[in-house]
Backbone as numpy.savetxt, mean C-alpha at the origin, in Angstrom:
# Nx Ny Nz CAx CAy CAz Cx Cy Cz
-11.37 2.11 -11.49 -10.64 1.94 -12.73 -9.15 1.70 -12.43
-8.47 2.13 -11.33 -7.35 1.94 -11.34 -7.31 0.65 -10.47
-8.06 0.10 -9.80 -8.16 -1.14 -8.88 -7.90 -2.03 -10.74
-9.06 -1.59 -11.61 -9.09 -2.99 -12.46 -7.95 -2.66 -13.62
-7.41 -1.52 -13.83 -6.33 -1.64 -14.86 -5.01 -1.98 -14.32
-4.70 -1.06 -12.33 -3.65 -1.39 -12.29 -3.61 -2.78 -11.58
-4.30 -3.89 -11.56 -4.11 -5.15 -11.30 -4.30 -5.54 -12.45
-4.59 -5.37 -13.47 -4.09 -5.75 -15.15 -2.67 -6.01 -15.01
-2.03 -4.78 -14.59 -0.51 -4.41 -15.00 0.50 -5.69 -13.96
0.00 -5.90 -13.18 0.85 -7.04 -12.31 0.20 -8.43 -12.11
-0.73 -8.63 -13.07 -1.82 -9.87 -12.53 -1.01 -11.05 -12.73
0.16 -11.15 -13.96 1.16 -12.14 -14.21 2.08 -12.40 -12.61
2.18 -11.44 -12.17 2.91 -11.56 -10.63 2.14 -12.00 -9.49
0.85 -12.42 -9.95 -0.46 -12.41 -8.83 -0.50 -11.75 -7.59
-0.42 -10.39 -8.58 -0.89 -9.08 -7.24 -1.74 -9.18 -7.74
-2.39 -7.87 -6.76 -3.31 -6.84 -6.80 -2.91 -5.66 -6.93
-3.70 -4.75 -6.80 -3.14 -2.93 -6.39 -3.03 -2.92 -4.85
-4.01 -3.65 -4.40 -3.97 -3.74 -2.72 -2.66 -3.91 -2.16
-2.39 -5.32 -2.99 -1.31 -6.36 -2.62 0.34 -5.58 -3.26
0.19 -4.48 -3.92 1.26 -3.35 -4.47 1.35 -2.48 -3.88
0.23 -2.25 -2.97 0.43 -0.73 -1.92 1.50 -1.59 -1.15
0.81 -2.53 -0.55 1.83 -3.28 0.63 3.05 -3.73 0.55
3.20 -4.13 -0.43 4.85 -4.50 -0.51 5.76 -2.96 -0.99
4.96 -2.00 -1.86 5.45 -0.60 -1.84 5.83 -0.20 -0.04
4.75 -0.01 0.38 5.18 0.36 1.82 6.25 -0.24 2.50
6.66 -1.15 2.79 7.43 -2.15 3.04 8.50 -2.10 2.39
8.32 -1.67 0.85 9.70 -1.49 0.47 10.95 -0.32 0.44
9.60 0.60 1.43 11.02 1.73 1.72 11.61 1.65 2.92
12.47 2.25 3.04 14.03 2.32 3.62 13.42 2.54 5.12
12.39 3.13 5.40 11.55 3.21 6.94 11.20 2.32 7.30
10.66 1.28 6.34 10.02 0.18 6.61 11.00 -1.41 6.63
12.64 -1.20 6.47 13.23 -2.21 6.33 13.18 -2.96 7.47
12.78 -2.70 8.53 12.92 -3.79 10.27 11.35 -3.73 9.95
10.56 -3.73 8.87 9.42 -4.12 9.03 8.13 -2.86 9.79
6.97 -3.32 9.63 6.26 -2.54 10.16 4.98 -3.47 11.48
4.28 -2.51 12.09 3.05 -3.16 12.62 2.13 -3.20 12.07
1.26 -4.49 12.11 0.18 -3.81 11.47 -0.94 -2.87 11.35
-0.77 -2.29 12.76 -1.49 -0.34 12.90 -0.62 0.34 11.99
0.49 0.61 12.41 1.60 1.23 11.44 1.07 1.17 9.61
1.23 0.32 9.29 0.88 0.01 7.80 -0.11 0.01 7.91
-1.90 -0.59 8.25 -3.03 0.26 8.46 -3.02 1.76 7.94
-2.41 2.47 8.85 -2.48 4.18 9.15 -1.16 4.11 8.26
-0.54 4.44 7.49 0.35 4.53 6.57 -0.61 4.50 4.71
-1.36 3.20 5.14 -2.04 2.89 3.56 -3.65 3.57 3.76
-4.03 4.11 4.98 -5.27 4.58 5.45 -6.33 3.32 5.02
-5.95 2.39 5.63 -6.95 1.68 5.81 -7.28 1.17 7.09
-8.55 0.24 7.09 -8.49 -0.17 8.32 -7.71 -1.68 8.74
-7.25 -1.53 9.72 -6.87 -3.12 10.44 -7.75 -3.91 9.54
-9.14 -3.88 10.09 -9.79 -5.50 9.45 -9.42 -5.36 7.98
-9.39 -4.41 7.33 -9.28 -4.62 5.60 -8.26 -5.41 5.50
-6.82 -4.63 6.18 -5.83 -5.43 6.10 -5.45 -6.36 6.34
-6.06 -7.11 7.57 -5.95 -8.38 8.05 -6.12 -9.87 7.22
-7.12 -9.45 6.29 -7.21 -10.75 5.33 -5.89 -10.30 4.28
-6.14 -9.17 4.02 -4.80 -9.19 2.56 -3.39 -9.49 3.31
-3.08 -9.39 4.21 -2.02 -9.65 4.62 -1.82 -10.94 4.79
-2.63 -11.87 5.40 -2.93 -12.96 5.63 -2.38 -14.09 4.18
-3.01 -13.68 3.00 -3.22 -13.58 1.88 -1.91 -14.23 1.35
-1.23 -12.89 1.42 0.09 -12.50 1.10 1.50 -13.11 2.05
1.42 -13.50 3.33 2.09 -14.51 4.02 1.45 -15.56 3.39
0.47 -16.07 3.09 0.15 -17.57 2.84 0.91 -17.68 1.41
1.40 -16.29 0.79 1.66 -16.79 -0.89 3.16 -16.52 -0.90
3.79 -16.36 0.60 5.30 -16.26 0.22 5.73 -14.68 0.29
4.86 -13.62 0.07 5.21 -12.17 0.01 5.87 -11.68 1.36
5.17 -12.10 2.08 5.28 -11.82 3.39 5.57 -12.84 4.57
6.42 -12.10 5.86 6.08 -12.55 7.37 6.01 -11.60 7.71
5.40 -12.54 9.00 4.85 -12.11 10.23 5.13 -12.19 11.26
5.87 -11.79 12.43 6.13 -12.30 13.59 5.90 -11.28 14.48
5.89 -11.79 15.91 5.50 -11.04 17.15 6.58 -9.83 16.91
6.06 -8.82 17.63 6.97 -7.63 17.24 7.45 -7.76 18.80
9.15 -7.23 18.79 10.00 -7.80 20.13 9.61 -6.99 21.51
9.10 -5.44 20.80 8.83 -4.47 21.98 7.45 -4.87 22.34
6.31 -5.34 21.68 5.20 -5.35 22.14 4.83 -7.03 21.54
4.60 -7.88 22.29 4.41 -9.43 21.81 3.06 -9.31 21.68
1.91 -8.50 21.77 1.22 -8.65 21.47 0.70 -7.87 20.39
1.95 -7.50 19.25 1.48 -7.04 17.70 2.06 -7.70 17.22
2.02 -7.69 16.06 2.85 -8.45 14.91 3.46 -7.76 14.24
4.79 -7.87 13.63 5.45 -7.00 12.31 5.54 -7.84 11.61
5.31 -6.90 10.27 5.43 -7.58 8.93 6.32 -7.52 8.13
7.21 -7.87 7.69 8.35 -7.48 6.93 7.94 -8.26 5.21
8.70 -7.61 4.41 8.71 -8.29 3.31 9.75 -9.47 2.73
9.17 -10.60 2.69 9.77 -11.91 2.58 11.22 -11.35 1.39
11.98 -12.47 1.39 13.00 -12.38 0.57 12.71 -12.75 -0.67
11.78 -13.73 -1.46 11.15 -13.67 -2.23 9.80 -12.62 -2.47
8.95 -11.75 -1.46 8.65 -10.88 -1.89 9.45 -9.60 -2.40
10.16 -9.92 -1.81 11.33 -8.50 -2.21 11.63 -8.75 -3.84
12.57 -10.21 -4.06 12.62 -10.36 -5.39 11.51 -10.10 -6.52
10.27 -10.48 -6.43 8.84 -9.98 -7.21 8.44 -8.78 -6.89
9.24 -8.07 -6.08 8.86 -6.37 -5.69 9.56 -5.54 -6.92
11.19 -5.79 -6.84 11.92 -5.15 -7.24 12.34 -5.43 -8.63
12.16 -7.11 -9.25 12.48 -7.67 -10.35 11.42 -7.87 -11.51
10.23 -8.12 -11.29 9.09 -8.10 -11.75 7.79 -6.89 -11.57
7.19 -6.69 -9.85 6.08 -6.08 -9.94 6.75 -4.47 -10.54
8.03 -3.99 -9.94 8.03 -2.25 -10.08 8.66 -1.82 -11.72
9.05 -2.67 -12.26 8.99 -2.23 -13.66 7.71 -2.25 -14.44
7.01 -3.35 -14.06 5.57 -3.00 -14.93 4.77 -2.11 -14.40
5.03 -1.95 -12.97 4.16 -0.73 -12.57 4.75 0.89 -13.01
6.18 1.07 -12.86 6.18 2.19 -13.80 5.88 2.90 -15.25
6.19 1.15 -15.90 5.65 1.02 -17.16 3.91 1.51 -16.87
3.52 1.18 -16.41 1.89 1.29 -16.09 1.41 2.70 -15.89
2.12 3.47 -15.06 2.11 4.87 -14.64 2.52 5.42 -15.97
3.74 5.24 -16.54 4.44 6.02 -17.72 2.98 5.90 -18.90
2.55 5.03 -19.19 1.31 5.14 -19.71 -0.18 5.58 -19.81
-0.61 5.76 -18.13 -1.33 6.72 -17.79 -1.20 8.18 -17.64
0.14 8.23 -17.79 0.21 9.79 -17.44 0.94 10.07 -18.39
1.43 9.47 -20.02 1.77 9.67 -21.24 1.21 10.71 -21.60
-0.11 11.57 -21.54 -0.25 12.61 -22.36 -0.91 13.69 -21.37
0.22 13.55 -20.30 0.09 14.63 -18.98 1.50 15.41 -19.23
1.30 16.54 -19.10 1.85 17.59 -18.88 2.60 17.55 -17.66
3.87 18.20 -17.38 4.34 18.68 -15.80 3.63 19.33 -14.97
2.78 20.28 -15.79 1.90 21.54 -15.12 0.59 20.61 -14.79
0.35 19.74 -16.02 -0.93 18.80 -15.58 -0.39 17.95 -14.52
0.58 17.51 -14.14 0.94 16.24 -13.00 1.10 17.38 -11.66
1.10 18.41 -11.83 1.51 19.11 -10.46 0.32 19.55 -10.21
-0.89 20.03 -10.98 -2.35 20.38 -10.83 -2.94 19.14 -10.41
-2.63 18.23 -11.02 -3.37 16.88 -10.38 -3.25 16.32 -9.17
-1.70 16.62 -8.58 -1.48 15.89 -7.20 -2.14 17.35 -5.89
-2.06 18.54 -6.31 -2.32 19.05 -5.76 -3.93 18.97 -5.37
-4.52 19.13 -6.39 -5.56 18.45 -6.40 -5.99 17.41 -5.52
-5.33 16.42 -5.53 -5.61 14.82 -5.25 -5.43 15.28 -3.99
-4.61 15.78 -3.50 -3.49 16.44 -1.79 -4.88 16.90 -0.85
-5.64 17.98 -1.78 -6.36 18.34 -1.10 -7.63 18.08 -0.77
-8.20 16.57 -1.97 -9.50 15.71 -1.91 -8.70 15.06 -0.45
-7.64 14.39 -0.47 -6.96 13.42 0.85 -7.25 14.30 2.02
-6.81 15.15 2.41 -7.27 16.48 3.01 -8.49 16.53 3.52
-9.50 16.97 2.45 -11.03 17.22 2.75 -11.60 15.22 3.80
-10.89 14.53 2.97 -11.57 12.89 3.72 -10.79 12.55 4.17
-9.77 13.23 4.73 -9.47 12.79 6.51 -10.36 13.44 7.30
-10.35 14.70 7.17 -11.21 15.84 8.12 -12.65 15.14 8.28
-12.93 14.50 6.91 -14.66 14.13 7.21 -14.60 12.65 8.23
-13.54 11.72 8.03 -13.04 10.95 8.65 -13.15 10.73 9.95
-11.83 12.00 10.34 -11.66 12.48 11.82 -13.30 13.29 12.44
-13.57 13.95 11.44 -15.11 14.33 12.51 -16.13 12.86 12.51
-16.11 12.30 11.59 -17.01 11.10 11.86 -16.62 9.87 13.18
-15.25 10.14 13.45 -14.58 9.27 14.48 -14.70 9.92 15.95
-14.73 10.92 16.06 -15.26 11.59 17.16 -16.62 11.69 17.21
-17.43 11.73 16.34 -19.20 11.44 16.44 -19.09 9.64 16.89
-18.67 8.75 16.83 -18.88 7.35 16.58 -18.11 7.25 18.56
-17.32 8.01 18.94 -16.35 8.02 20.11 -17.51 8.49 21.09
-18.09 9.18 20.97 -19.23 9.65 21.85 -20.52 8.63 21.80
């Protein structure tokens, strides 16, 4: 539900939610010399291959480059294009707050702090199942 409402909220910008994690990541202050793509992978907890086409995607539409990263030529960093930046900051993040301010319109403080805690500790429980399934798959 939030894949199909919150790509409602930016579909005029031709994101996604996918394509909003990534330029979110990218758009903080850690991420200004760009990231790798393990880095952002393990940042958005996904895998490389997921990311590999959306990224792909997203350099082909202008959001993004890509170039050899200087310490290791055999990764790539991704930085966010100068026109992705402009559709980050001018267009996608006002409708996405707008978007949030509306889902969570008839949430409480006490309900938004029960919920993330919540959420903290489902993230929690499926890393752990994660990490033990990655050491069963390592053997």
């Amino acid at each position: 539900m939030l894949h199909k409402t919150g790509t409602r909220a930016v579909e005029e910008e031709g994101l996604t939610t996918q394509q909003w994690a990534v330029l979110g990541a990218l758009s903080r202050e850690e991420a200004r010399d760009g990231m790798s793509v393990g880095e952002l992978a393990r940042y958005l907890l996904v895998s490389r291959q997921n990311l590999s086409g959306l990224l792909s995607r997203m350099e082909r539409d202008g959001h993004l480059s890509a170039t050899p990263d200087a310490q290791d030529r055999r990764s790539r960093r991704v930085r966010m294009s100068e026109s992705g930046r402009k559709l980050w900051l001018n267009e996608a993040t006002p409708k996405i707050q707008a978007y949030y301010e509306e889902v969570l319109g008839n949430f409480s403080v006490d309900d938004m702090t029960h919920t993330l805690h919540d959420l903290l500790k489902l993230l929690d429980n499926m890393k752990q199942i994660d990490a033990r399934r990655s050491v069963v798959e390592e053997d």
